[in-house]
Each structure stands twice: as structure tokens, then as C-alpha cells.
C-alpha positions as CSV (number, residue, x, y, z in Angstrom):
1,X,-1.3,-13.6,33.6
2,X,0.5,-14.9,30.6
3,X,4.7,-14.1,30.6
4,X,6.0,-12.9,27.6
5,X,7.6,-16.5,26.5
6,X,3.3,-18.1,27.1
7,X,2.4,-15.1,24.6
8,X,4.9,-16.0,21.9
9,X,4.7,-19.6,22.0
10,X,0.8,-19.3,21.8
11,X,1.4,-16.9,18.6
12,X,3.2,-19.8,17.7
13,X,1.5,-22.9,17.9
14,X,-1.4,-20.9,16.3
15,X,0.8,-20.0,13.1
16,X,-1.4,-20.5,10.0
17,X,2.3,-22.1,8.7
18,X,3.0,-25.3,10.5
19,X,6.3,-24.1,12.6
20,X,8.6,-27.0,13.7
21,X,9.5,-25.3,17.2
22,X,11.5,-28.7,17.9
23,X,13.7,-28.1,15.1
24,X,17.6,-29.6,14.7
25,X,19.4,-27.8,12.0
26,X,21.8,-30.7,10.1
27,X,22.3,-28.8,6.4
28,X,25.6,-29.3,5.1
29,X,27.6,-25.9,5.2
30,X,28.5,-23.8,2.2
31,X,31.4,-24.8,0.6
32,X,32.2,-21.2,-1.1
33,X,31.6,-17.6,-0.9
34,X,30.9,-15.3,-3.8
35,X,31.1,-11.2,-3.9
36,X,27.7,-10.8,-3.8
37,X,27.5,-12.7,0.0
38,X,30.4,-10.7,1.3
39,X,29.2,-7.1,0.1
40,X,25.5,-8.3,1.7
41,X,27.6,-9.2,5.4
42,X,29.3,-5.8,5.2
43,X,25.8,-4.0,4.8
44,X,24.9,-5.9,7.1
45,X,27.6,-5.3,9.3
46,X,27.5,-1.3,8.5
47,X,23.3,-1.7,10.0
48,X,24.3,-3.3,13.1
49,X,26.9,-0.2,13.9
50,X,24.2,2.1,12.6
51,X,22.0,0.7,15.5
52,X,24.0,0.8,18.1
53,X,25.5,4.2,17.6
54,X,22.5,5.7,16.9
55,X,21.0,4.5,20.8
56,X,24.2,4.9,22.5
57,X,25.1,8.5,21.3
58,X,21.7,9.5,21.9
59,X,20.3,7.5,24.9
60,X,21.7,8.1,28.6
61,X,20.1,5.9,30.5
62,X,20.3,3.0,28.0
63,X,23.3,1.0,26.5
64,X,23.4,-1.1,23.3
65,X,25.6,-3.9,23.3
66,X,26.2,-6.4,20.2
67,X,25.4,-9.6,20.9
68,X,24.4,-11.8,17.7
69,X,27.5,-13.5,15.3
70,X,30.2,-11.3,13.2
71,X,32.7,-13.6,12.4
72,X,35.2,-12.5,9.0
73,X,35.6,-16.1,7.8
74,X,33.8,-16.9,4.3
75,X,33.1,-20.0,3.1
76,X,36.2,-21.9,1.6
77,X,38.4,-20.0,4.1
78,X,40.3,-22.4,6.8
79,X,38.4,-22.7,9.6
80,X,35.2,-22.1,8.3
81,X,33.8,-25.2,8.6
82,X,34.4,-25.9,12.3
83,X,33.0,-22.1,12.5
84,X,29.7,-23.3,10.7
85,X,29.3,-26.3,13.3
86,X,29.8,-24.3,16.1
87,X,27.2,-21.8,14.9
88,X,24.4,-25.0,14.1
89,X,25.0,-26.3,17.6
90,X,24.0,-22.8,18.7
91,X,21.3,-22.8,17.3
92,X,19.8,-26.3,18.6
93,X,20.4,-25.2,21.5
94,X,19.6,-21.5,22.5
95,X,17.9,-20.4,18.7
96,X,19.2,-17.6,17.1
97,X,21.0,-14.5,18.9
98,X,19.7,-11.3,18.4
99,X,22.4,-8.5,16.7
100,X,22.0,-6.4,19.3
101,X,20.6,-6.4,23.2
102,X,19.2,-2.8,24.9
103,X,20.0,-2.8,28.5
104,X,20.0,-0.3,31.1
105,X,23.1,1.2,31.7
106,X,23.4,-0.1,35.2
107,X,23.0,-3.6,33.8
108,X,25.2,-3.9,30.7
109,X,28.0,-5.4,30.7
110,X,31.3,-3.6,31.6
111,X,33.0,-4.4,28.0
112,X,31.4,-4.8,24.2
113,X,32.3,-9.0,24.0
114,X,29.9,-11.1,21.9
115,X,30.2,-13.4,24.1
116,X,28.0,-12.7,27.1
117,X,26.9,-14.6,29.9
118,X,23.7,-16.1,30.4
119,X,22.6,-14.4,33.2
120,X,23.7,-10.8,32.2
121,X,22.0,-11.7,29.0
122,X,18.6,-12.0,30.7
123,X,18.9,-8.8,32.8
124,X,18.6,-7.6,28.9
125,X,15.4,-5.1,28.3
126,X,14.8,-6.2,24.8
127,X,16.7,-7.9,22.0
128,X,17.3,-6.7,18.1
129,X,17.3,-8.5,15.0
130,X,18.8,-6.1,12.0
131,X,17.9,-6.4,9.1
132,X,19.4,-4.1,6.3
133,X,17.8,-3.1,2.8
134,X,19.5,-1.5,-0.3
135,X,16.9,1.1,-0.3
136,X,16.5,5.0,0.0
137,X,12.9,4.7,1.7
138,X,11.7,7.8,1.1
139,X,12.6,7.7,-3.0
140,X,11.0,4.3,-3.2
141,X,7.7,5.9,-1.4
142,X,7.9,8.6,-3.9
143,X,8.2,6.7,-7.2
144,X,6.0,3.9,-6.0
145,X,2.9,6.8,-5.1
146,X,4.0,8.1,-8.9
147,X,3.6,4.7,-10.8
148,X,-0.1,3.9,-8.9
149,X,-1.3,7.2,-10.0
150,X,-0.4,7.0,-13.5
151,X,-1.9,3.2,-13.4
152,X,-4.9,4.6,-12.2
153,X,-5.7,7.6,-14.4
154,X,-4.8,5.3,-17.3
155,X,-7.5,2.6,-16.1
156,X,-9.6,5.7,-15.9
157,X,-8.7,6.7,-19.7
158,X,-9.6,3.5,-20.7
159,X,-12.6,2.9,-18.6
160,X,-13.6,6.1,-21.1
161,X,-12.6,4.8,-24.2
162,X,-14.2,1.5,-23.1
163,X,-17.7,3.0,-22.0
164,X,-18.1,4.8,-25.9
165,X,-19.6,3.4,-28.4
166,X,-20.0,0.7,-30.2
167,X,-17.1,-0.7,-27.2
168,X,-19.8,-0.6,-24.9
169,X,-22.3,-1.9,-26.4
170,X,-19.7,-5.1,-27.7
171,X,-18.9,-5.4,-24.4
172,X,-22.5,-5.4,-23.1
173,X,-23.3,-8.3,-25.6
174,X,-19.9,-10.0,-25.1
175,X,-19.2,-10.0,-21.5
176,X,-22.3,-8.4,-19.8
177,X,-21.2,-8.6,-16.0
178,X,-17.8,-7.4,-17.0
179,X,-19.1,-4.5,-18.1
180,X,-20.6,-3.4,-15.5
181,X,-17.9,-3.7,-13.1
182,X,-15.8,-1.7,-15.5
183,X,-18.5,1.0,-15.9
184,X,-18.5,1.3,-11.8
185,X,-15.3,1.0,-11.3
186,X,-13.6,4.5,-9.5
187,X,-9.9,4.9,-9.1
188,X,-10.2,3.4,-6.3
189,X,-11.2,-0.1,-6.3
190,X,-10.3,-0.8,-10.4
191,X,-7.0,-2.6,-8.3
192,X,-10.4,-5.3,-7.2
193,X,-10.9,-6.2,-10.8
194,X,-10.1,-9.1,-12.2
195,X,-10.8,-11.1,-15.5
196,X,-9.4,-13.3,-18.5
197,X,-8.6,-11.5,-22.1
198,X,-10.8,-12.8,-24.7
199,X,-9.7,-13.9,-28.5
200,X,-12.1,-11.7,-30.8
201,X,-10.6,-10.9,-34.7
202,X,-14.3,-11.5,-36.4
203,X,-14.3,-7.8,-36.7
204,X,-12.1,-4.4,-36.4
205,X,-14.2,-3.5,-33.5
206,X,-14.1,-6.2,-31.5
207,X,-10.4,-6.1,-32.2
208,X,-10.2,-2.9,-30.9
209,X,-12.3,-4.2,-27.7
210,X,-9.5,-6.8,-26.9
211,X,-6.6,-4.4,-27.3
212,X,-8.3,-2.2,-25.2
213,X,-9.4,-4.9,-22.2
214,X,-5.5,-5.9,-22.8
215,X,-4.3,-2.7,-22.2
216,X,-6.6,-2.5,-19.1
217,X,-5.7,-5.7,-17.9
218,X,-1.7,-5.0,-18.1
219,X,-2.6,-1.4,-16.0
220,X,-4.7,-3.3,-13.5
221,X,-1.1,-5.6,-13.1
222,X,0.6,-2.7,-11.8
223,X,-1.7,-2.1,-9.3
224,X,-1.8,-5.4,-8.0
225,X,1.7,-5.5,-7.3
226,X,3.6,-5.2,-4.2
227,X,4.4,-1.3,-4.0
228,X,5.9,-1.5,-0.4
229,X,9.2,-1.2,1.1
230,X,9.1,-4.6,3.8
231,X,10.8,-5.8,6.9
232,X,11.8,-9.0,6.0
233,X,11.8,-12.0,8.8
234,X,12.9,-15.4,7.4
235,X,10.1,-18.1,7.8
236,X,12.7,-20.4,9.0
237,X,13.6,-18.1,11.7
238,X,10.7,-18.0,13.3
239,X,11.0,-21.1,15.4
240,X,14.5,-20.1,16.3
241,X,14.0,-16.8,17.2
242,X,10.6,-18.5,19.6
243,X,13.5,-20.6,20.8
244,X,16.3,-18.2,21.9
245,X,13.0,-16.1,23.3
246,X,12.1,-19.5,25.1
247,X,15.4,-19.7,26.6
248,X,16.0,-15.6,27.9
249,X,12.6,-14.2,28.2
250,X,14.0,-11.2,26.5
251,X,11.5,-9.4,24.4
252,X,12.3,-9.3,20.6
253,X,11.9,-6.9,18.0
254,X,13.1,-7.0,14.2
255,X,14.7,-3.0,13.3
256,X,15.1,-2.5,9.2
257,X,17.7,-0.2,8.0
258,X,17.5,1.5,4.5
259,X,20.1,3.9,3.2
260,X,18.1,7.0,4.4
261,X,16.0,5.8,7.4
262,X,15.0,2.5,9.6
263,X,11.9,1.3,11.0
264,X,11.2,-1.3,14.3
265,X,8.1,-3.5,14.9
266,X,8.2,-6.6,18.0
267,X,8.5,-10.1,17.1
268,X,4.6,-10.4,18.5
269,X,3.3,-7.9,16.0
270,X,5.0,-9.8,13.3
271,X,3.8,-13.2,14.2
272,X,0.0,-11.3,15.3
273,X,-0.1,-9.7,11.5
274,X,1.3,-12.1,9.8
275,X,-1.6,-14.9,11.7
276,X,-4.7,-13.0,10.3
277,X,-5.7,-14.0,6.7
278,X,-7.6,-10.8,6.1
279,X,-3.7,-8.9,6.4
280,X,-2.3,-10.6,3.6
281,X,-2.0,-8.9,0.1
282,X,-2.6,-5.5,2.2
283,X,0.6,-5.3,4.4
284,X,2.2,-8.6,4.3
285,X,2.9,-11.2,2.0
286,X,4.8,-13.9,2.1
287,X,7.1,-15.1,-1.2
288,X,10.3,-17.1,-2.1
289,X,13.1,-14.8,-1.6
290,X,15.1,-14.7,-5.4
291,X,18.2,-12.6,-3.5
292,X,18.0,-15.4,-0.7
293,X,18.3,-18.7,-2.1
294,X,14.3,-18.4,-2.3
295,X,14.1,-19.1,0.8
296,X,10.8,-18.7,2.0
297,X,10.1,-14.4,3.7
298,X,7.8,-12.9,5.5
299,X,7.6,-9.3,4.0
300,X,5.5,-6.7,6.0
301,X,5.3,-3.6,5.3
302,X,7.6,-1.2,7.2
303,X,4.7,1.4,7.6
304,X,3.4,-1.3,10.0
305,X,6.1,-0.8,12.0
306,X,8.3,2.3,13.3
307,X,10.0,5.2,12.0
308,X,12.7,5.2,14.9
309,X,15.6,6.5,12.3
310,X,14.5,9.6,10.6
311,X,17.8,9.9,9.2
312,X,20.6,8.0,8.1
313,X,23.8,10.1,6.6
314,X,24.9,8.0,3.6
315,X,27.8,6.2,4.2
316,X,31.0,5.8,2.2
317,X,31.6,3.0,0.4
318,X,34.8,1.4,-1.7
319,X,36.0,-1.6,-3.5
320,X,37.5,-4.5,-1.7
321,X,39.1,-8.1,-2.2
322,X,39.4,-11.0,0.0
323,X,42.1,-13.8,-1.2
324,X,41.3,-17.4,-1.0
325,X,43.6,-20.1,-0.1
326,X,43.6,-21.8,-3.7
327,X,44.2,-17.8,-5.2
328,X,40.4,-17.4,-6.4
329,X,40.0,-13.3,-5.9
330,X,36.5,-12.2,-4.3
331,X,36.2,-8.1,-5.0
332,X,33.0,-6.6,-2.5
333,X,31.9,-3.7,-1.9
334,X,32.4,-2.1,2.2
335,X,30.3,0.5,3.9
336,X,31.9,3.0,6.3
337,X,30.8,6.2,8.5
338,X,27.4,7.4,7.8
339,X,25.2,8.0,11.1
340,X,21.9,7.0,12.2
341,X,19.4,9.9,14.1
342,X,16.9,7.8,17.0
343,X,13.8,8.9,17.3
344,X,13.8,8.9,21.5
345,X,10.0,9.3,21.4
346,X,9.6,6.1,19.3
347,X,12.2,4.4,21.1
348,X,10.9,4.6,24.1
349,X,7.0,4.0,23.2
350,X,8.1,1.0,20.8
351,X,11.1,-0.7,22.7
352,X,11.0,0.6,26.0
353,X,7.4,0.9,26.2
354,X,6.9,-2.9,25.4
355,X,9.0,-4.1,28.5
């Protein structure tokens, strides 16, 4: 019977991304901060309590205890660097700690330090990676279903318009398999169609024909486009989460917290979805990250996974500054209160459940 390490490992050596499980991290460390970083760590930071709250208020048999790095110094602070060299060695050598570890009450530790001992470590029922999103979920769901079905009773108007004459028969002479995909297209599959505008001026009706296939065209766009909310793994992170799994054993799952709600799926699902071609463009992709230094992200989409906060109370949130040595000002934005409502049936099929 495979152990839970054999199972990962396997998902990973069968990655249809080359993952570099031996990898030693050598990049040079950031040099300076900016507002935007700091207001993203204190989201961040505001998720991870979120969590932890949310399983500890509402769970009496188990305990939450956080786990991964939360360190204040920024880049260009003193200290920093020696901070940033501490944390690569880390993670050459373990992988990447989890935020957060679930254990049994009778097991965790008797205080909240970061810094726990191997061995409690491993008496750990499952392991969390938080992830946080700027994100009501349930607005996003709404406005998203909104903007498809306008798209598609427009692609419907046109299909109309298009199907008249003399546009059809133009179209018939012009581009004869084109039309008929157009003419059997429902509302439904017109997000499958796909084709290249043509240049016709010779007469008003064939210009009408190209404005029209335009206008088509730029509806069909809109269904083609990502209209998920995603949990969002790093690619790079994959081989040193595998790696921190390969050293504990500990089970992993990545948790995704939006303004209003949060979703959980296991590290295996990821790496199972995210391994079969015929998933991609349906409920994963993966793209360059603009907001991350494009670094390269998985993004799945969270109705994959969870619903194990059904609620999050909005937090407050106010201005704050953090003073650099040379007198360079860095104003962010913090994140306090709000709670977060667990789901103890998901928790226990979805975390619990997987142990």
C-alpha cells in the first residue's frame, strides 16, 4: 500500500511540467519593499488568523497552531538580509512550511511558537497553505453568471441577424463551413467557435457581413475567458511543498480566503487536476501571474474545491506607514477583526476525512 509521501512523489514525477524536486534556491534577495508588498503580507496575515480562529473557536477536539513564517522585517530594513538567508536555507532543506498545522488537541503543542519541533510537527493531522484573494466570492459569481448571459443572447442576436438575408447567403458563398457552424450554434456551445475576421469592402453588404462576424467574434471573447474565482498554488512551490511533505509525512491541503468566504482542496487533488490535459481551459489554467512578478500559477477553480467558510464578517481596515532607515515612507493598508464561520461538516469530510 502506497504511504501518503509514495502517492505525492508519484503525482510528481508524472507532472506534465518538468518539476525539479532536487531544487537549491540561490536568488539574490529583494533589496526593497514597496506598499503594495506590505498591504498583500497583512492580508495575508489577516487569512492565516481567519483560519485559525475560525477551527479553534469552533472545533473541540482539534487545535490549529501556526506554523509557516511571519516575520515584520521588509526588504531594506536591518536584518533583512540575514532573515532572507535563513529562510532559503529552510527551504533546501525541509521545503516550505505550511501556515498552519491541524492537530488533535491531545497532541498540539502546549504554546502557539512558530518554531515547533520536528517530532511534534509530525504527530500533525494535516498541514495548511493560505492563500488570500481580494475578492467577495459570491459578487464575483454573480456578475460573472451576468456578463456570460448577456454574451450569449448577444451571439444569439447576431446568429439572427447573421442567418437573414442576403448575410446568409454571403456567408454561404464566402465561408461555407463557417456558416454552418454559426447556423447550429445554441447558447451553449457558440463559446467552441472559433475563426479569423475577413477584409471584405467590395460592397455595403459584405461590409455589413464583416462588422457583423466582428461583433460576433469580440462576444465569442468574452466567453472564452476565464470567469472563475481560483486557488492559486505557485508552480515553483510545488517541489517544495513535495519536499517539506517528503520530510513530515503530514498531509497538505491549500485553503483560499476571499473577503466573504474560503474554500479548501488537498495538495493531491491539485497536482491529480492539474495532471489531466482534458482539465485545462475548464477548471484550471495555468498563466504568468502580472500581480506576482509573473511568476508562473496554477489557478483552479475554487468550485473544485470546498466551501469550508460560508462566512467571513468583513474586517476593518486603516492606513498605515512603515519608516525606512534612509527616511523613505511606505503607507499600507492593515486588516483587523472580522471572523470566519467553519463548515464542521466540510471540515471534517475534507481535512479530517483525508487522514
Amino acid at each position: 500500500m502506497m504511504t501518503y509521501r509514495d502517492t505525492i512523489a508519484s503525482l510528481i514525477s508524472s507532472f506534465p511540467i518538468e518539476i525539479d524536486t532536487d531544487i537549491q534556491l540561490k536568488g539574490r534577495f529583494p533589496t526593497m519593499a514597496n506598499s503594495n508588498f506590505l498591504t498583500n503580507k497583512e492580508q495575508g496575515d489577516w487569512a492565516e488568523q481567519i483560519v485559525l480562529n475560525a477551527v479553534n473557536t469552533h472545533s473541540t477536539e482539534y487545535r490549529a497552531v501556526q506554523y509557516g513564517r511571519s516575520d515584520d522585517l521588509a526588504a531594506g530594513e536591518p536584518g533583512f538580509e540575514e532573515f532572507y538567508l535563513k529562510y532559503q536555507d529552510e527551504l533546501n532543506n525541509i521545503g516550505k512550511k505550511p501556515d498552519i498545522l491541524i492537530f488533535r488537541r491531545s497532541d498540539a503543542p502546549d504554546t502557539d511558537c512558530l518554531d515547533i519541533d520536528d517530532d511534534i510537527v509530525r504527530k500533525a493531522i494535516a498541514a495548511i497553505e493560505v492563500r488570500s484573494s481580494s475578492f467577495l466570492a459570491n459578487q464575483y459569481a454573480s456578475f460573472m453568471d451576468n456578463r456570460i448571459r448577456k454574451a450569449e443572447a448577444e451571439c444569439s442576436r447576431i446568429q439572427g441577424e447573421l442567418m437573414q438575408e442576403p448575410l446568409s447567403s454571403l456567408l454561404l458563398e464566402k465561408r461555407p463551413v463557417l456558416h454552418c457552424m454559426i447556423r447550429n450554434a445554441t447558447s451553449e456551445t457558440f463559446h467552441e467557435l472559433d475563426f479569423r475576421t475577413a477584409s471584405w469592402y467590395s460592397s455595403a453588404d459584405l461590409i455589413r457581413l464583416r462588422e457583423q462576424l466582428k461583433c460576433l467574434k469580440a462576444q465569442i471573447k468574452i466567453l472564452h475567458k476565464r470567469d472563475y474565482l481560483s486557488i492559486t498554488p505557485k508552480l515553483e512551490d510545488l517541489a517544495l511543498v513535495n519536499r517539506w511533505i517528503q520530510h513530515f509525512g503530514v498531509k497538505h491541503f491549500y485553503l483560499q480566503v476571499f473577503f466573504d468566504k474560503a474554500y479548501v482542496i488537498s495538495f493531491e487533488n491539485i497536482l491529480s487536476i492539474t495532471s489531466d490535459s482534458r482539465n485545462e481551459g475548464n477548471i484550471f489554467s495555468i498563466e504568468e501571474d502580472e500581480k506576482n512578478q509573473r511568476k508562473t500559477t496554477i489557478k483552479i477553480d475554487v468550485q473544485v474545491g470546498k466551501e469550508i467558510l460560508g462566512r467571513i464578517d468583513m474586517p476593518e481596515h486603516c492606513s498605515a506607514l512603515k519608516e525606512l532607515d534612509r527616511g523613505r515612507l511606505l503607507f499600507y493598508v492593515t486588516f483587523h477583526g472580522g471572523r470566519g464561520y467553519l463548515d464542521p461538516s466540510i471540515f471534517e469530510q475534507e481535512i479530517i476525512g483525508h487522514v
